[in-house]
C-alpha positions as CSV (number, residue, x, y, z in Angstrom):
1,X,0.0,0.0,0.0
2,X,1.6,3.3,-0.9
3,X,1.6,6.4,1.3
4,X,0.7,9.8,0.8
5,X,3.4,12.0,1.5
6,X,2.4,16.3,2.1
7,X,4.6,18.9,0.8
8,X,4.0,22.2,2.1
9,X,5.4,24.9,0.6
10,X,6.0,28.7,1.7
11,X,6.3,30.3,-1.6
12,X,2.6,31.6,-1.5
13,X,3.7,33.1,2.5
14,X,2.9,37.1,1.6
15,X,6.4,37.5,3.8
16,X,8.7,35.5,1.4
17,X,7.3,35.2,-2.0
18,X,6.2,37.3,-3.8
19,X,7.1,40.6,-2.1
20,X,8.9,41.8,-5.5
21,X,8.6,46.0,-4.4
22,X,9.6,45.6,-1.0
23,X,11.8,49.3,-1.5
24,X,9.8,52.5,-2.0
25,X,11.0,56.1,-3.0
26,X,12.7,56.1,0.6
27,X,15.4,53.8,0.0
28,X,16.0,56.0,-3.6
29,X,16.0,59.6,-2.2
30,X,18.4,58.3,0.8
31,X,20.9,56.9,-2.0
32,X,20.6,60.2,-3.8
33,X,21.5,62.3,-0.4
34,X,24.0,59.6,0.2
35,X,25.9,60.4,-3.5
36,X,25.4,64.0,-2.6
37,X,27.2,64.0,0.6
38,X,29.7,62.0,-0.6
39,X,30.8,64.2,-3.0
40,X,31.0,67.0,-1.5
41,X,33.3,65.4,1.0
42,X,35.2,64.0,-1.7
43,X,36.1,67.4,-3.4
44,X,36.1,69.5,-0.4
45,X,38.2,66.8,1.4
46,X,40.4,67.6,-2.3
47,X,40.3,71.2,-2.3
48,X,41.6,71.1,1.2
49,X,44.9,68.7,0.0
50,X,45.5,70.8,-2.8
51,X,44.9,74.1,-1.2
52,X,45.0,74.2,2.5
53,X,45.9,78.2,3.0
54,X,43.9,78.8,-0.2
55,X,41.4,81.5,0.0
56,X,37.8,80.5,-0.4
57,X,34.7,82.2,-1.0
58,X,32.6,82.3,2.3
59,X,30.0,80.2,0.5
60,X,32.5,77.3,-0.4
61,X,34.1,77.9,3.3
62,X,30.4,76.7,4.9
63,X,29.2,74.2,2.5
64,X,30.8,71.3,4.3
65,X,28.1,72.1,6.8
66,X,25.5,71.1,4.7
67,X,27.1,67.1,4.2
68,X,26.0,66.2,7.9
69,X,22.3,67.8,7.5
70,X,21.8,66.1,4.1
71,X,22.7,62.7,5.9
72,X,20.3,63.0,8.5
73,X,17.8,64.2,6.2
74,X,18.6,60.6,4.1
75,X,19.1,58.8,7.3
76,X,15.7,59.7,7.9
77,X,14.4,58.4,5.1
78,X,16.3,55.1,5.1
79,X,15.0,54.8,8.9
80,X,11.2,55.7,7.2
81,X,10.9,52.6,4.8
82,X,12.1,49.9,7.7
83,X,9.8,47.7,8.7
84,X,10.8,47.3,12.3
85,X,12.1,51.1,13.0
86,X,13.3,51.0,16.8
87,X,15.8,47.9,16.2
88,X,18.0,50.1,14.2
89,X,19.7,50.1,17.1
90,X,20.7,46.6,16.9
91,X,23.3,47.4,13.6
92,X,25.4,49.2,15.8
93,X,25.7,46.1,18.4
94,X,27.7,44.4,16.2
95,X,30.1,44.4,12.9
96,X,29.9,41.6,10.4
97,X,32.6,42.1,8.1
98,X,30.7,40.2,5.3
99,X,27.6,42.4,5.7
100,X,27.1,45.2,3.3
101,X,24.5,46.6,5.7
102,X,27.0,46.5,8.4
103,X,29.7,48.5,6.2
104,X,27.0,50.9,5.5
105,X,26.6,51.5,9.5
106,X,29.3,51.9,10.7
107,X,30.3,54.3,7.5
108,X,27.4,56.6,8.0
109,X,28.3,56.5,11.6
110,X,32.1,58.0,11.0
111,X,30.6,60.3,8.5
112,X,29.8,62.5,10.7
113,X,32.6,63.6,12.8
114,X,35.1,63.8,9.8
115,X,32.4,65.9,7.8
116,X,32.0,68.2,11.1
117,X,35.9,68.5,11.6
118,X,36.4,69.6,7.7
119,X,33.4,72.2,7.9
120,X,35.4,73.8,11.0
121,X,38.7,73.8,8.9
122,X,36.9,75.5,6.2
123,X,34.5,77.9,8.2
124,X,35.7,81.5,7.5
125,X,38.0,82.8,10.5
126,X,35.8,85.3,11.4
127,X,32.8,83.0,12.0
128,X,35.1,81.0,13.8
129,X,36.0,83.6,16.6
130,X,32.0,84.5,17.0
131,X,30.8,80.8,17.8
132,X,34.1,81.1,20.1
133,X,32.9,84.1,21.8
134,X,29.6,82.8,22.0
135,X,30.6,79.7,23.9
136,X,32.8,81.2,26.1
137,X,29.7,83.5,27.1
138,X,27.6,80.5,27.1
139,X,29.9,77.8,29.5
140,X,33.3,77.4,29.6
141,X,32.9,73.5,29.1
142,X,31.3,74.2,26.3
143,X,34.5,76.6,25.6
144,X,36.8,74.5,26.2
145,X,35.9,71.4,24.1
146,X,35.2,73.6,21.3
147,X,39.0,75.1,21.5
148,X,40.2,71.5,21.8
149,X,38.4,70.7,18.8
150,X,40.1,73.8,17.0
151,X,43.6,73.0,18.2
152,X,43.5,69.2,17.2
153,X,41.9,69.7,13.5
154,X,43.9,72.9,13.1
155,X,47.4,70.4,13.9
156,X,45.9,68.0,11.3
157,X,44.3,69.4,8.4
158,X,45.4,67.0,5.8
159,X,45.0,64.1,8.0
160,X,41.5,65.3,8.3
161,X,41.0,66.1,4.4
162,X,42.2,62.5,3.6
163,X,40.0,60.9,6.0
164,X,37.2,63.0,4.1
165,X,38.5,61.8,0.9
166,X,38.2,58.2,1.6
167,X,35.1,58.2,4.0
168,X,33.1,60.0,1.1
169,X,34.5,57.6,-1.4
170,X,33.7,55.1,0.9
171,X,29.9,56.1,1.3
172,X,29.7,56.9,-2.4
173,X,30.7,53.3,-3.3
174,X,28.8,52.0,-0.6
175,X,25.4,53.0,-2.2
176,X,25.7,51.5,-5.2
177,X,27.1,48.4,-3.4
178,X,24.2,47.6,-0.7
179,X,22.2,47.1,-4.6
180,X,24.8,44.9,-6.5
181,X,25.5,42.6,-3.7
182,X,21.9,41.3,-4.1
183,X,22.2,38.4,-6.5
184,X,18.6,38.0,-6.2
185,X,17.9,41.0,-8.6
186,X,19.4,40.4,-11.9
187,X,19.8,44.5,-12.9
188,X,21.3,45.2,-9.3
189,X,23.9,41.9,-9.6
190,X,26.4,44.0,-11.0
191,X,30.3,45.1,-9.7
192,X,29.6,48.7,-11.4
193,X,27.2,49.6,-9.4
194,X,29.6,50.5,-7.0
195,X,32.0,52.8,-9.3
196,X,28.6,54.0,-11.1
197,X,27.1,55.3,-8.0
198,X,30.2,57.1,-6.5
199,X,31.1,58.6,-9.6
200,X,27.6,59.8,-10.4
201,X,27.9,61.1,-6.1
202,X,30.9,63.1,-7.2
203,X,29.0,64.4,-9.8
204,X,25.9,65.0,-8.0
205,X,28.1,66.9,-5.4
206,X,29.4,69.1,-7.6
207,X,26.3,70.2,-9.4
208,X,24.9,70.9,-5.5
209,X,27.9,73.0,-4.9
210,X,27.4,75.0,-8.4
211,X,24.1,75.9,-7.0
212,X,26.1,78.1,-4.1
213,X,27.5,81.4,-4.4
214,X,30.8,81.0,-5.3
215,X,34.0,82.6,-7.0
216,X,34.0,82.5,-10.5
217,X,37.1,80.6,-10.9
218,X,35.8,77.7,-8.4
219,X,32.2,77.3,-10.3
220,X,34.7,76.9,-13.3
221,X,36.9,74.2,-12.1
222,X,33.7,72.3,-10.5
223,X,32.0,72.7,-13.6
224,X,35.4,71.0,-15.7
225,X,35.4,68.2,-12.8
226,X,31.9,67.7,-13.6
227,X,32.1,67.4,-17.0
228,X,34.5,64.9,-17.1
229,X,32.8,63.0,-14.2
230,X,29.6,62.8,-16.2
231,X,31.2,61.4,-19.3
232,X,32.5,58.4,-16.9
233,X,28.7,58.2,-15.8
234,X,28.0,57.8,-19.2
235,X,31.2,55.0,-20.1
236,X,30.1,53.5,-16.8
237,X,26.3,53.1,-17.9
238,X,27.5,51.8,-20.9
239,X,29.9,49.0,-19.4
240,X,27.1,48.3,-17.2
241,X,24.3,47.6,-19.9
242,X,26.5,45.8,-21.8
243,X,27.8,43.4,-19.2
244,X,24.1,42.7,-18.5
245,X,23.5,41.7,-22.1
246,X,26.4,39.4,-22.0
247,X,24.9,37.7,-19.4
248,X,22.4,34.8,-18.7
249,X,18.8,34.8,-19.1
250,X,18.0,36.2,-15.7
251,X,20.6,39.0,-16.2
252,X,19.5,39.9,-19.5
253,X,16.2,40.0,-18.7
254,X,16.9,42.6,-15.9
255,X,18.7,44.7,-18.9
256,X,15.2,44.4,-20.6
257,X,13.4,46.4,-18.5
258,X,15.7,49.4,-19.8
259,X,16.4,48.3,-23.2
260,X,12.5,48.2,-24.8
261,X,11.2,47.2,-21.3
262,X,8.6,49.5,-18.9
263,X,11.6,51.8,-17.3
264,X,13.4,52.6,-21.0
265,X,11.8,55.5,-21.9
266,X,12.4,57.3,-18.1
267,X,16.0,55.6,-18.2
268,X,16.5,57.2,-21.6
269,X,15.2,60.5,-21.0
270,X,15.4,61.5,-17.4
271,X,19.1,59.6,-16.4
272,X,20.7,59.9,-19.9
273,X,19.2,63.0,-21.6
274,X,17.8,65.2,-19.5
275,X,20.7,64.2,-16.5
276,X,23.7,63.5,-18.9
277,X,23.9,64.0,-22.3
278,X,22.0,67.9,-21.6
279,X,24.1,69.3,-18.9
280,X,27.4,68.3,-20.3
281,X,26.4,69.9,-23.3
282,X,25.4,72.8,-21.9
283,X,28.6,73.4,-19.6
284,X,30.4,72.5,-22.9
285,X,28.6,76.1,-24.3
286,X,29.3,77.7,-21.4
287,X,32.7,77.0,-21.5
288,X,33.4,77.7,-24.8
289,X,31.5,81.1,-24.9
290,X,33.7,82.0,-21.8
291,X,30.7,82.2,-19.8
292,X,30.6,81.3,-15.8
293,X,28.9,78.2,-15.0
294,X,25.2,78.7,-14.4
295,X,22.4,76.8,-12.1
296,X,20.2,75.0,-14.6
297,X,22.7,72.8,-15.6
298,X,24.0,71.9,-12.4
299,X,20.0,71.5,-11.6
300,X,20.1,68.8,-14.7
301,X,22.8,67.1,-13.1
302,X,20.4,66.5,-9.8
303,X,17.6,65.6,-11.7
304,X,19.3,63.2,-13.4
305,X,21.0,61.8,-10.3
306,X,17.6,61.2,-8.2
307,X,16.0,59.4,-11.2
308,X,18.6,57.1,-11.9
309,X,18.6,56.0,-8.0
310,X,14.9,56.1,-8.3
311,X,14.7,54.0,-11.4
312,X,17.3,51.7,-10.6
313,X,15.5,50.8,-7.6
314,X,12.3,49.8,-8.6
315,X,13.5,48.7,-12.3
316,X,15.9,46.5,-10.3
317,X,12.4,45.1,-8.0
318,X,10.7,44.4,-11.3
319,X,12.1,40.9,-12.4
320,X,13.7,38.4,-10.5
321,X,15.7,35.2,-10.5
322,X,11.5,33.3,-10.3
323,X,10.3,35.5,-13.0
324,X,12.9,34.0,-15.1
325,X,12.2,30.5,-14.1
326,X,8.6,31.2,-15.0
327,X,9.5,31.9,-18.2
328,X,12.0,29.2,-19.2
329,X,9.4,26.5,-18.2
């Protein structure tokens, strides 16, 4: 007499299978204000090596300022989209050096202080000795750590500007990383992601510092880094499409969905048009007329920058390793 034997299966469980959108807009803004902060620590942290008794426009001097508030602004959104908020405690109870999540922790944690000791290097002298003169009316604790803090980032300015350098490159690579270490998405399974996202965060960076009021001769030279950084954007997308293509079914089936799929025609006009291929032209103009680099380029540039995050994101939650099985059999 044979037996019956019962098979259950979880794939129908709402919390496994199939929860393909599980990221929202959250997740894409905070990669955007990730890349943003990242470059600007990146080319501050450079400015700063290069010139570290240069004079600076008062503009440029208190941008740094900004990197912190546009983290916690992301943070904020990243914190938003989790399902269990008030156990985001729990990443900072432990480091798991094979955890992308983990790297991205501990990164944003250390973002911070460097970001907060360059601003104070770059703050304009005079704005310097009022928040001292405030404090010391305030309470001389409060005095006295903030003269600490002056003497020991005053001692060690390029220490300070190349651990800017690499914590921004760090968090800039990191954005593009927590994405392509996900085999489980086909478009996000990919080693560029990491270089694509920091060099489109340097870029990003430098369009948000265009939108200050700065010198002419630094809107130039960010404008000529830009330039150059958005051509590799553009060789970087290209590498990326293609290696997709060369891939397996699953993997070409994630480059689908931006090669004649339902996220081409926003990849192809927002990210690449609008976001690439416009600004550098326009800069290019600018450039050659003699002109000082305007806003609505730079504007392009962040356009461009929060649609490709957004896109990638839910492009990448649009087909799966499953949806490929599906179709194969």
């Amino acid at each position: 007499m044979q037996t019956l034997q019962e098979i259950t299966s979880t794939r129908s469980n709402a919390l496994i299978d199939p929860g393909l959108h599980i990221w929202h807009g959250e997740v894409a803004a905070y990669l955007f204000l990730g890349g943003v902060v990242a470059g600007v620590m990146v080319l501050a942290g450079l400015g700063l090596l290069l010139r570290p008794k240069g004079e600076r426009s008062v503009h440029l001097g208190l941008l740094p300022w900004t990197a912190p508030i546009l983290l916690s602004v992301g943070m904020l959104f990243l914190w938003m989209d989790l399902e269990n908020r008030f156990n985001a405690f729990r990443f900072y109870l432990v480091f798991r050096p094979t955890s992308p999540m983990s790297w991205g922790a501990w990164i944003l944690l250390a973002i911070y202080p460097a970001s907060i000791a360059m601003a104070w290097i770059t703050t304009p002298e005079g704005m310097k000795q009022r928040v001292s003169d405030w404090a010391r009316s305030r309470s001389s604790f409060l005095a006295n750590r903030l003269a600490c803090l002056d003497g020991v980032v005053s001692t060690h300015v390029n220490k300070v500007a190349v651990i800017n350098v690499v914590a921004g490159a760090g968090l800039g690579i990191y954005t593009g990383m927590l994405l392509g270490t996900m085999a489980s998405r086909p478009l996000w399974n990919s080693a560029i992601l990491g270089p694509l996202f920091l060099t489109s965060g340097l870029s990003t960076g430098a369009a948000y510092m265009l939108l200050y009021r700065l010198k002419d001769t630094e809107r130039i030279l960010l404008a000529k880094a830009d330039m150059g950084l958005i051509l590799l954007e553009l060789g970087l997308i290209a590498v990326w499409l293609v290696g997709l293509m060369s891939g397996g079914a699953a993997q070409r089936a994630g480059a689908y969905t931006l090669l004649g799929g339902p996220w081409t025609a926003a990849f192809w006009t927002l990210v690449v048009g609008f976001g690439l291929v416009a600004p550098f032209l326009g800069e290019w103009m600018e450039r050659r007329g003699g002109h000082v680099p305007g806003r609505v380029a730079a504007g392009m540039v962040l356009v461009g920058g929060l649609a490709l995050r957004w896109i990638i994101v839910y492009a990448g939650q649009h087909v799966g390793w499953h949806d490929v099985a599906a179709a194969l059999f």
